[in-house]
FIMAR-961128 format. One record per residue (C-alpha): x, y, z. Coordinates in pm, whole numbers. Example, Ala and Ser with C-alpha at 12.3 -4.5 7.8 and 13.67 -1.06 7.14 Angstrom:
BEGIN
((1230 -450 780));
((1367 -106 714));
***
This chain:
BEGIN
((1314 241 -4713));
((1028 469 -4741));
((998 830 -4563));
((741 1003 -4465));
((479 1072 -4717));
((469 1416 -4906));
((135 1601 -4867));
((75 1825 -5185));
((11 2168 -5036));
((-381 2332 -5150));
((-371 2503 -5492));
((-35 2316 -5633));
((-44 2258 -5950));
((-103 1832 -6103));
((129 1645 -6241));
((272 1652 -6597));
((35 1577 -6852));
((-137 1392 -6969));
((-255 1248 -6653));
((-338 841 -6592));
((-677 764 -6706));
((-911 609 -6457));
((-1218 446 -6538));
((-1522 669 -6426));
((-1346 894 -6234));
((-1215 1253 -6323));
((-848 1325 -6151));
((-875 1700 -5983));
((-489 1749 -5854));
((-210 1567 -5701));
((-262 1602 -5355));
((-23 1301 -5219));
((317 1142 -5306));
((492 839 -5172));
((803 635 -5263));
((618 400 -5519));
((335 630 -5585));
((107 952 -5595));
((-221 969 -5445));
((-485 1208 -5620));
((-837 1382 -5549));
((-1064 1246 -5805));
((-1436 1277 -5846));
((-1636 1012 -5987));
((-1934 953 -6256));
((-2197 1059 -5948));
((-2019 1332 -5830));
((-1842 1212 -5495));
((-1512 1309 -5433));
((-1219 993 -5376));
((-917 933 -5328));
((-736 770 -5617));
((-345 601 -5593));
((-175 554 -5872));
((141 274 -5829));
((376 283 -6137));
((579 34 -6206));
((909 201 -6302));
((906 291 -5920));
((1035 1 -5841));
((1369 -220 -5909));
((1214 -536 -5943));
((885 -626 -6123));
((821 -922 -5832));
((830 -634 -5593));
((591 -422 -5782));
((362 -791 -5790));
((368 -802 -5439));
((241 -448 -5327));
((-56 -537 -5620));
((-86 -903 -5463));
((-108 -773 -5110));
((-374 -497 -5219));
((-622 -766 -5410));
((-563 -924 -5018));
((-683 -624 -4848));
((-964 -508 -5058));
((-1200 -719 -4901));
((-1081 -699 -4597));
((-1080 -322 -4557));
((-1419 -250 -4628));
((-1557 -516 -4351));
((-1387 -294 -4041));
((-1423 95 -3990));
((-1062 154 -3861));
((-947 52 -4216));
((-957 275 -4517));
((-1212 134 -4745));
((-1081 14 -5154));
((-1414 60 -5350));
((-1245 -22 -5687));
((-941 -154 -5787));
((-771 -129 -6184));
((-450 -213 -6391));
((-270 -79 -6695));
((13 -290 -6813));
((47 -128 -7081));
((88 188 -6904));
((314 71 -6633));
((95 144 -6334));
((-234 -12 -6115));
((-444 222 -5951));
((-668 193 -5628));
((-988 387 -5530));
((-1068 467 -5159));
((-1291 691 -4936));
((-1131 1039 -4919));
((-1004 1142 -4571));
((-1193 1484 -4397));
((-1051 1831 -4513));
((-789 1932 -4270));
((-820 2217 -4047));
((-630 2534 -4209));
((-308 2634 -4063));
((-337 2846 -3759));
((-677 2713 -3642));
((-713 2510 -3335));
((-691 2160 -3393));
((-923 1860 -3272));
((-940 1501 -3290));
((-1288 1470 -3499));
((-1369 1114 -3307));
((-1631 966 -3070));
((-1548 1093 -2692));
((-1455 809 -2488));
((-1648 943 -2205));
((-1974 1040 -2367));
((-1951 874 -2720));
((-2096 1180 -2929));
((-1920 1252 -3228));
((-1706 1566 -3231));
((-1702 1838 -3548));
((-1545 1756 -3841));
((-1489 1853 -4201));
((-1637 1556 -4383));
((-1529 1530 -4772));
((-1889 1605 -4853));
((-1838 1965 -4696));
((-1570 2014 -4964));
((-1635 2283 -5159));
((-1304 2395 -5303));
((-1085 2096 -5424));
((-798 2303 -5452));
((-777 2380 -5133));
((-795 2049 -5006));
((-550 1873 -4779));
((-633 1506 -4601));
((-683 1535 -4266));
((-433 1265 -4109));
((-310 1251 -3735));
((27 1445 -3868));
((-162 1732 -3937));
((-359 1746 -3617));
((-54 1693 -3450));
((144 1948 -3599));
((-90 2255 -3410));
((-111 2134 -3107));
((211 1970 -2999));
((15 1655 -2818));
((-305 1547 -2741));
((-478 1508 -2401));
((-459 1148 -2277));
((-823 1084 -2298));
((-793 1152 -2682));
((-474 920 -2661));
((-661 612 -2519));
((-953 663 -2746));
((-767 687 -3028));
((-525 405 -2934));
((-828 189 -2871));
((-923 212 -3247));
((-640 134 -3420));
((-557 -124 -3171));
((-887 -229 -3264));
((-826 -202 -3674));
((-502 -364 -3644));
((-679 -674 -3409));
((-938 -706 -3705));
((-622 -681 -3983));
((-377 -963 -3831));
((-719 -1178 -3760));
((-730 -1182 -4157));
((-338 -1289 -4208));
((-207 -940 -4281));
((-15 -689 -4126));
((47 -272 -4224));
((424 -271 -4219));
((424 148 -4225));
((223 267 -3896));
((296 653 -3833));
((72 980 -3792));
((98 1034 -4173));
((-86 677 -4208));
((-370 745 -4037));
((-630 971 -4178));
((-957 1049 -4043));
((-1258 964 -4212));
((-1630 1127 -4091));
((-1414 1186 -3800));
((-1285 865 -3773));
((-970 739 -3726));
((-850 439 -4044));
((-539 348 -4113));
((-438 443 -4450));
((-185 414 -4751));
((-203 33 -4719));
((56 38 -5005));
((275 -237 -4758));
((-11 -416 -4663));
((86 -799 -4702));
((-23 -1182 -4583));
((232 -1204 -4284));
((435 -1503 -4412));
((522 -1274 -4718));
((644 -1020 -4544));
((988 -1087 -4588));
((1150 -674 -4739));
((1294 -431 -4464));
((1029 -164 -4555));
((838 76 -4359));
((982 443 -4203));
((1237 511 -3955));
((1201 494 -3616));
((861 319 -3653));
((1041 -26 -3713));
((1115 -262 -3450));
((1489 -350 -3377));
((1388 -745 -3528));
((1277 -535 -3869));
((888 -509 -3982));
((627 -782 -4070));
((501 -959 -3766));
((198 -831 -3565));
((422 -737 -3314));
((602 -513 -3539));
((275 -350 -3585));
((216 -312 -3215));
((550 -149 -3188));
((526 132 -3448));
((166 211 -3258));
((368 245 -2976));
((595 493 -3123));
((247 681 -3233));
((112 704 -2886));
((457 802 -2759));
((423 1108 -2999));
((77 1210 -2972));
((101 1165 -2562));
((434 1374 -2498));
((487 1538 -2832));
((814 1457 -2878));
((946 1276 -3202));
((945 905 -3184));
((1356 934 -3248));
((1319 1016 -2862));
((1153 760 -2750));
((1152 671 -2433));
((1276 1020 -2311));
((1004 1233 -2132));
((953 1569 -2082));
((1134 1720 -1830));
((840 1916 -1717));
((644 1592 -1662));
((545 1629 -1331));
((385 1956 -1307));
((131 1893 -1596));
((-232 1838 -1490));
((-218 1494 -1638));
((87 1364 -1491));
((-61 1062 -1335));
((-266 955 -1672));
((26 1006 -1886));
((258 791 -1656));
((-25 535 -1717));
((-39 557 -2060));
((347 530 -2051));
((340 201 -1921));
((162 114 -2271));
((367 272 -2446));
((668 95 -2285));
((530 -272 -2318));
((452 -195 -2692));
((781 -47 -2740));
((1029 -323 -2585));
((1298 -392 -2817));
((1244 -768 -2751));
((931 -891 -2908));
((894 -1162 -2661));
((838 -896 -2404));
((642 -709 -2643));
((213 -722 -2628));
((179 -1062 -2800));
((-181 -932 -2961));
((-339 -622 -3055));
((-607 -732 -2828));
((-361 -723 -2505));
((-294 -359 -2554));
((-660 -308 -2587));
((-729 -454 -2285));
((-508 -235 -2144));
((-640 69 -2317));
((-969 -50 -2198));
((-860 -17 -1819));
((-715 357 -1846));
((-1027 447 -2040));
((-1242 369 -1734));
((-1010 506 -1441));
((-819 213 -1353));
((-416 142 -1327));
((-229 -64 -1564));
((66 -26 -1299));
((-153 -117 -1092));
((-227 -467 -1276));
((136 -533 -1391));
((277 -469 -1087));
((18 -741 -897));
((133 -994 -1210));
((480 -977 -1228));
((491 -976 -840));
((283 -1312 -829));
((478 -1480 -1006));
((837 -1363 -875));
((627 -1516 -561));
((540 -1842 -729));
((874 -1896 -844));
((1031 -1830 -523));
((810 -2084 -387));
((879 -2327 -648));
((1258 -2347 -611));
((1151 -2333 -196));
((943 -2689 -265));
((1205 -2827 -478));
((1504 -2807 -237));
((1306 -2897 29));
((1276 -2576 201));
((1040 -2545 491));
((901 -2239 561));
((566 -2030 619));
((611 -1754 318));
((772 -1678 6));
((999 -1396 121));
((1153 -1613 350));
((1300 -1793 56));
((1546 -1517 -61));
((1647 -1320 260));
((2027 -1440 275));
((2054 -1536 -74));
((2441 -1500 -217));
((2312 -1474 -595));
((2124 -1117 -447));
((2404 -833 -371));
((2343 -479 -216));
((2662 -403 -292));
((2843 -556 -562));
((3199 -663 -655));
((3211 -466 -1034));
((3463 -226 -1045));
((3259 -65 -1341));
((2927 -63 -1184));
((3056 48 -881));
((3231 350 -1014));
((2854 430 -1191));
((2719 378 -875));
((2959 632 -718));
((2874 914 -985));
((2529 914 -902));
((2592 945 -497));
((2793 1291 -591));
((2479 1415 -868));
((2274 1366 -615));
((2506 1541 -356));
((2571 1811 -584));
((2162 1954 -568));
((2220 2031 -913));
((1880 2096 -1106));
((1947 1813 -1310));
((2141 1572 -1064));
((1842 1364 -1085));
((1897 1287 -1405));
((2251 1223 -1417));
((2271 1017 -1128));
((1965 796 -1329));
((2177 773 -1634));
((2493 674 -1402));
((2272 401 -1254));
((2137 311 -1554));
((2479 187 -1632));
((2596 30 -1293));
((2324 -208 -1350));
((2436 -297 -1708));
((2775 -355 -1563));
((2635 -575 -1277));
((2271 -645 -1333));
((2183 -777 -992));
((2327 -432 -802));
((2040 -391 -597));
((2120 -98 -420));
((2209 100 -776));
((1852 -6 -863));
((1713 107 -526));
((1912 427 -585));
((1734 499 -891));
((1388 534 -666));
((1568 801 -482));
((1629 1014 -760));
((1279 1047 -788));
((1302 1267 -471));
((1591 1424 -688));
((1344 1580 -976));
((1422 1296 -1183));
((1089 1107 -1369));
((1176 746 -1349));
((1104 569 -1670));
((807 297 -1592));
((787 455 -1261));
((810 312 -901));
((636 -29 -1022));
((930 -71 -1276));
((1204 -77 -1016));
((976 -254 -765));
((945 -544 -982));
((1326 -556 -1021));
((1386 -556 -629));
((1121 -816 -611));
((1279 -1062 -838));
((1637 -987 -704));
((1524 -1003 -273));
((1150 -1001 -218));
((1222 -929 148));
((1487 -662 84));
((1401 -366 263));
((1471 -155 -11));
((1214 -373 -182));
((941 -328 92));
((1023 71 82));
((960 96 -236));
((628 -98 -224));
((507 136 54));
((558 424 -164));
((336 201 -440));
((21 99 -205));
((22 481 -73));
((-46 621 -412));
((-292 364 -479));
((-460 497 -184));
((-415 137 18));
((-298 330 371));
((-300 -5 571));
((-52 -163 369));
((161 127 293));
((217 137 661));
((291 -224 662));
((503 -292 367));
((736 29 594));
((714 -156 925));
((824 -428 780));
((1134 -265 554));
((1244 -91 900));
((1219 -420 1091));
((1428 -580 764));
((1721 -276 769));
((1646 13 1021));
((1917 227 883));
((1746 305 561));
((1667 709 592));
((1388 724 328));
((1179 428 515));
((1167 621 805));
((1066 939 621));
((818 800 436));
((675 582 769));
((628 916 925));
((440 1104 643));
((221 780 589));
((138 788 1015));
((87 1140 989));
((-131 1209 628));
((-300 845 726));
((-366 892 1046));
((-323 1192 1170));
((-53 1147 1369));
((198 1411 1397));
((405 1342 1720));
((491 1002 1581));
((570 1141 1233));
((785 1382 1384));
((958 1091 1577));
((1036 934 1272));
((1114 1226 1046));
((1377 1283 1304));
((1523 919 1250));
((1578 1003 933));
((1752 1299 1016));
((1962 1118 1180));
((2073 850 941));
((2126 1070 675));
((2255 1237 445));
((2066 1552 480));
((1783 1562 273));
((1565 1842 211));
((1223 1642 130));
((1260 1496 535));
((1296 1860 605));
((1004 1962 415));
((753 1700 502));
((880 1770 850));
((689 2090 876));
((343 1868 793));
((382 1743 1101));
((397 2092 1308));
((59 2221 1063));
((-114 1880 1167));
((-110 2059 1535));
((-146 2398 1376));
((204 2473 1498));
((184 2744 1180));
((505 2937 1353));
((714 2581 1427));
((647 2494 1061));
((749 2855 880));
((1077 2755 1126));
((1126 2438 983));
((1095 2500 662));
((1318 2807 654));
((1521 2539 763));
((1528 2355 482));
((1580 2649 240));
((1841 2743 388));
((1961 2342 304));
((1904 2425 -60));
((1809 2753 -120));
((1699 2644 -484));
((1486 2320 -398));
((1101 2404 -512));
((940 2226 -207));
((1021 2420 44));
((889 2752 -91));
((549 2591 -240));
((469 2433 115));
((564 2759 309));
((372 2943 59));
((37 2741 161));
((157 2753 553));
((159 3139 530));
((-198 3147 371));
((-349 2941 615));
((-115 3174 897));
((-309 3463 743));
((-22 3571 659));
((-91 3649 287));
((153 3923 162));
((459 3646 269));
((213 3404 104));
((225 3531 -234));
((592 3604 -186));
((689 3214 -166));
((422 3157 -384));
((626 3376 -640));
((930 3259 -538));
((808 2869 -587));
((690 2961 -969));
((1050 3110 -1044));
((1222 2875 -935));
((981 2603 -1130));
((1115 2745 -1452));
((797 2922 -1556));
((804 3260 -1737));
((995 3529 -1511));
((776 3843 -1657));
((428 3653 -1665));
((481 3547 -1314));
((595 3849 -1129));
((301 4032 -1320));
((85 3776 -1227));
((171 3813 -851));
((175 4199 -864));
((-163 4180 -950));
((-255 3941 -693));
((-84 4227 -426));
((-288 4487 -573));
((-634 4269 -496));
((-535 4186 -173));
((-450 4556 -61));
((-765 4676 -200));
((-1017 4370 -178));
((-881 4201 147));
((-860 3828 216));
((-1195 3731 65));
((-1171 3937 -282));
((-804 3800 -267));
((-944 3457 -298));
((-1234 3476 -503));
((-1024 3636 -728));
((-797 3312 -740));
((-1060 3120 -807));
((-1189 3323 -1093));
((-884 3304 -1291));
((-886 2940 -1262));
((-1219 2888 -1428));
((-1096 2689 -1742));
((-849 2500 -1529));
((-1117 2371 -1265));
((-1165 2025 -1415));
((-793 1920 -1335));
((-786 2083 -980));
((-1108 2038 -807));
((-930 1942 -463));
((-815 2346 -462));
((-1101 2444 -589));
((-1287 2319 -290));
((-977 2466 -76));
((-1113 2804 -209));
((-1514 2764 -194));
((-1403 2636 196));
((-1221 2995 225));
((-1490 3186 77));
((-1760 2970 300));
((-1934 2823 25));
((-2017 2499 192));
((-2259 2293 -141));
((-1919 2401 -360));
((-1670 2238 -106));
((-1820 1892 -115));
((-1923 1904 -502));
((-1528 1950 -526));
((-1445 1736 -313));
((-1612 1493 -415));
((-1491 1507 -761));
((-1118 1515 -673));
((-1238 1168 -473));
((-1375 1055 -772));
((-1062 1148 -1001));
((-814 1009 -775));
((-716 1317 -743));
((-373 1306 -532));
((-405 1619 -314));
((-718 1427 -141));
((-429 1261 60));
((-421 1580 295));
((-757 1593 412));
((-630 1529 723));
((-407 1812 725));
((-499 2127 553));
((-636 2371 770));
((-964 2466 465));
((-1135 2181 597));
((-1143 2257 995));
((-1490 2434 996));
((-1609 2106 765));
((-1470 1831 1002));
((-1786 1762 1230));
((-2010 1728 901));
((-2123 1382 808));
((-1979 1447 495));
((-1739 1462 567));
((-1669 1218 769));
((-1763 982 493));
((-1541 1096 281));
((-1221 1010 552));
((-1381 680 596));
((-1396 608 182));
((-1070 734 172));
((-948 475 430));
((-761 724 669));
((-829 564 1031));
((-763 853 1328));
((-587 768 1618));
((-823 921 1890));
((-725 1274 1990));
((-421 1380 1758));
((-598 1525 1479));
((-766 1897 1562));
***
């Protein structure tokens, strides 16, 4: 099958003469080859520089195949020129007695030289103004030229940011909508393919282009191609899959659906695990569970491109209609009862446990990588579980299991809504089910039910120790109140095992009351526990600021940045230099100081940036800020309650109206 494209580098030399003839057109140099072709830059009778591909029939065993590639491009001439995602064919040509047929199209932009910063040359999605670009008109050396395809802008920067993801994916979700609407489908979708055009993104070398009951070969590039083989739409929609799994992590689609292990600290971390789930439905080896329609992934696309969840909306689906068909089988056997959870509470097909010898031995390797507080037991003890459940696909507590090792450093693929949908169709009224769902509704910022969905899993199975520490940080971030967090934070203790998160979050609870001394206490406490677990030393970092205790402050703060994996002789030059302001500009030149060096970074944490403006008393700044992290969803907002930069803010009506759109409601006389 075919590999990636070649790109002729700038100044190579054409091919062997004498070179094809092409009516009207004048060929400049070989700037492309392929497995059944070249692709050259060509100028015309008018002086406006194309892109010419020459197909030759010798390239190809069998002269029907060399009819179909020829058959499918007199199919998509018209076609491409009637949508703007789709490279245009202006003119079309044979030579039999040559061996070849030849096809002329709009030439893609001049690519960036190496070594410059890269740029997607598109509309913004949030502003729609074009961005620069080097249009083929600006071409002024053709021997310098190389096509500017989403490979090359790739290749600088790694990966894109996810609002150039979305708009992108949009587009060629769009193209592709407007290519299977007219009976064909690409066959060969990959960064290489897609060129950009006045800054525009088309798909390109339409070479496999075909009328979808003809497309019949196993063609198309590695990796791209679905397990069921290419030539359906939803073979199309996979191999854009692969192309947003690329351009969103920058990893090689070979990887897929591995992410990077650094995930969770990047700025975007909650819009890439959106995108993800797009990536992940367009990606499913079967096509039945694939998107159906390029138009379904837009619509998706279309949701993350204004701010709202597609976990969110899947989540709500798939949990309907586990509820409908609970309720369903509950009519037909003449069950009586108020509720579709009711249904499933004692039923024998559901097992916590289970009776596989194989699965249970997976099950048993994760419980020691997650004992171990190994930096990667996380991720082994997700692999292990990955496995118990192919052994015995209704474990439920292996697939509960694999929520914990979220609290284990471990990214769960699909996150939290992907293993809440499996609990739900195994034992809506599991508790594990219902602890997991709290977890869900308290990121989406829905407090009341949070709380809920955790009464509830505790009334279900009291013994579970994450409920209980997740009841108490939801009582205590949610409504301020600390003595009954602290209540059930030592529950959990209780149950067990000993787990440093309960630890951690248990010192919240003390800086609620500004018990700064009872928290440093408790979370020395739980670095003692696990003297290499990041938590700890970030949260007793930000309890020694707001102690005034700064030099400590910056120590744990160093400490926390180590132990993150970033780089040893940046950071502990980095924090010198923070000593060395604070000894000679005190407190206040200590912070403004901060929040100069974060200038280009402001957009992605506005919540601290208000944290600082509240420090240096700049009152207009803290509510511009925080007002924009409300806006972003951004997921610090969640301890408003709590942090101690907002105590000299809490009697403003602002305030105030920012708890109250937030949803947190106070219990009278806990919160200082």
């Amino acid at each position: 099958m075919p590999s990636e494209e070649n790109v002729e580098p700038p100044g190579s030399p054409s091919a062997p003469q004498p070179s094809p003839a092409i009516p009207d057109h004048e060929l400049l140099r070989l700037i492309g080859r392929g497995a059944y072709g070249e692709v050259w830059l060509a100028r015309n009778a008018i002086g406006t520089l194309r892109a010419v591909k020459i197909v030759h029939r010798q390239s190809f065993g069998r002269a029907e195949h060399f009819e179909r590639e020829f058959n499918g491009l007199l199919k998509f001439e018209p076609v491409s020129r009637s949508h703007g995602g789709l490279v245009h064919v202006l003119q079309i040509g044979r030579r039999d007695d040559a061996g070849y047929f030849f096809y002329v199209m709009e030439l893609a932009d001049a690519a960036k030289p190496r070594g410059e910063n890269g740029g997607l040359r598109m509309e913004d999605s949030n502003n729609g103004q074009p961005l620069l670009g080097q249009p083929p008109s600006s071409i002024l050396d053709p021997q310098n030229y190389t096509p500017c395809t989403l490979r090359s802008e790739l290749q600088p920067r790694g990966s894109l940011p996810t609002t150039e993801c979305v708009a992108l994916g949009l587009k060629l979700a769009a193209a592709l909508e407007h290519l299977h609407a007219n009976g064909l489908v690409h066959r060969d979708i990959k960064p290489s393919n897609i060129i950009f055009v006045n800054g525009e993104p088309k798909l390109a070398d339409i070479g496999l282009v075909t009328a979808i009951d003809e497309a019949q070969s196993l063609v198309g590039t590695a990796g791209y191609i679905p397990p069921e083989g290419p030539g359906t739409p939803q073979a199309d929609l996979y191999s854009l899959g692969k192309v947003l799994y690329e351009i969103a992590f920058g990893k090689d689609r070979q990887e897929f659906p591995q992410l990077p292990p650094d995930l969770q600290s990047h700025p975007d971390y909650a819009a890439l695990l959106e995108i993800n789930e797009v990536i992940l439905k367009a990606c499913e080896t079967d096509p039945h569970q694939r998107y159906q329609s390029a138009e379904a992934i837009s619509d998706d696309l279309k949701l993350l491109s204004v701010g709202k969840s597609v976990k969110q909306k899947r989540t709500q689906q798939q949990l309907l209609a586990v509820a409908k068909k609970v309720l369903f089988a509950a009519v037909v056997f003449g069950v009586v009862a108020i509720g579709v959870n009711f249904f499933l509470r004692h039923s024998p097909a559901t097992r916590p446990s289970t009776t596989n010898a194989k699965a249970r031995a997976f099950y048993n390797r994760a419980v020691q990588d997650l004992k171990s507080k190994a930096p990667d037991g996380g991720q082994r003890a997700y692999a292990n579980l990955a496995e118990a459940v192919k052994a015995d696909p209704r474990f439920l507590d292996a697939y509960y299991l694999m929520f914990e090792t979220g609290f284990h450093g471990n990214v769960v693929p699909g996150g939290n809504d992907r293993i809440a949908m499996k609990l739900a169709e195994l034992d809506p009224d599991s508790a594990q089910f219902h602890t997991v769902n709290s977890l869900i509704k308290f990121d989406e910022w829905s407090f009341d039910d949070a709380i809920s969905e955790a009464k509830r899993a505790i009334k279900i199975n009291p013994n579970l120790m994450r409920t209980h520490g997740l009841y108490g940080w939801y009582l205590e971030l949610a409504r301020g109140d600390a003595e009954a967090a602290r209540q059930e934070y030592k529950k959990a203790e209780q149950i067990g095992p000993p787990d440093t998160i309960i630890q951690t979050i248990m010192a919240g609870s003390y800086c609620m009351e500004r018990k700064f001394d009872l928290a440093i206490k408790q979370l020395s406490k739980a670095i003692q526990q696990d003297p290499n677990a990041i938590e700890p030393h970030e949260f007793l970092s930000e309890v020694y600021e707001a102690d005034k205790q700064y030099d400590k402050a910056i120590d744990d703060h160093e400490a926390w940045k180590l132990l993150s994996g970033e780089d040893p002789e940046y950071t502990r030059t980095w924090h010198k230099n923070m000593r060395s302001i604070l000894h000679e500009k005190g407190p206040r030149g200590w912070w403004q100081a901060q929040l100069d060096g974060q200038t280009n970074n402001l957009i992605f944490e506005p919540y601290w940036v208000a944290g600082i403006n509240a420090r240096l008393g700049k009152t207009n700044e803290v509510f511009s800020f925080l007002n924009l992290a409300y806006t972003n969803h951004n997921y610090n907002m969640i301890n408003l309650l709590e942090d101690d930069h907002w105590d000299g803010y809490r009697n403003d009506p602002r305030f105030k109206e920012l708890l109250d759109k937030m949803g947190f409601h106070l219990i009278p006389g806990v919160v200082r």
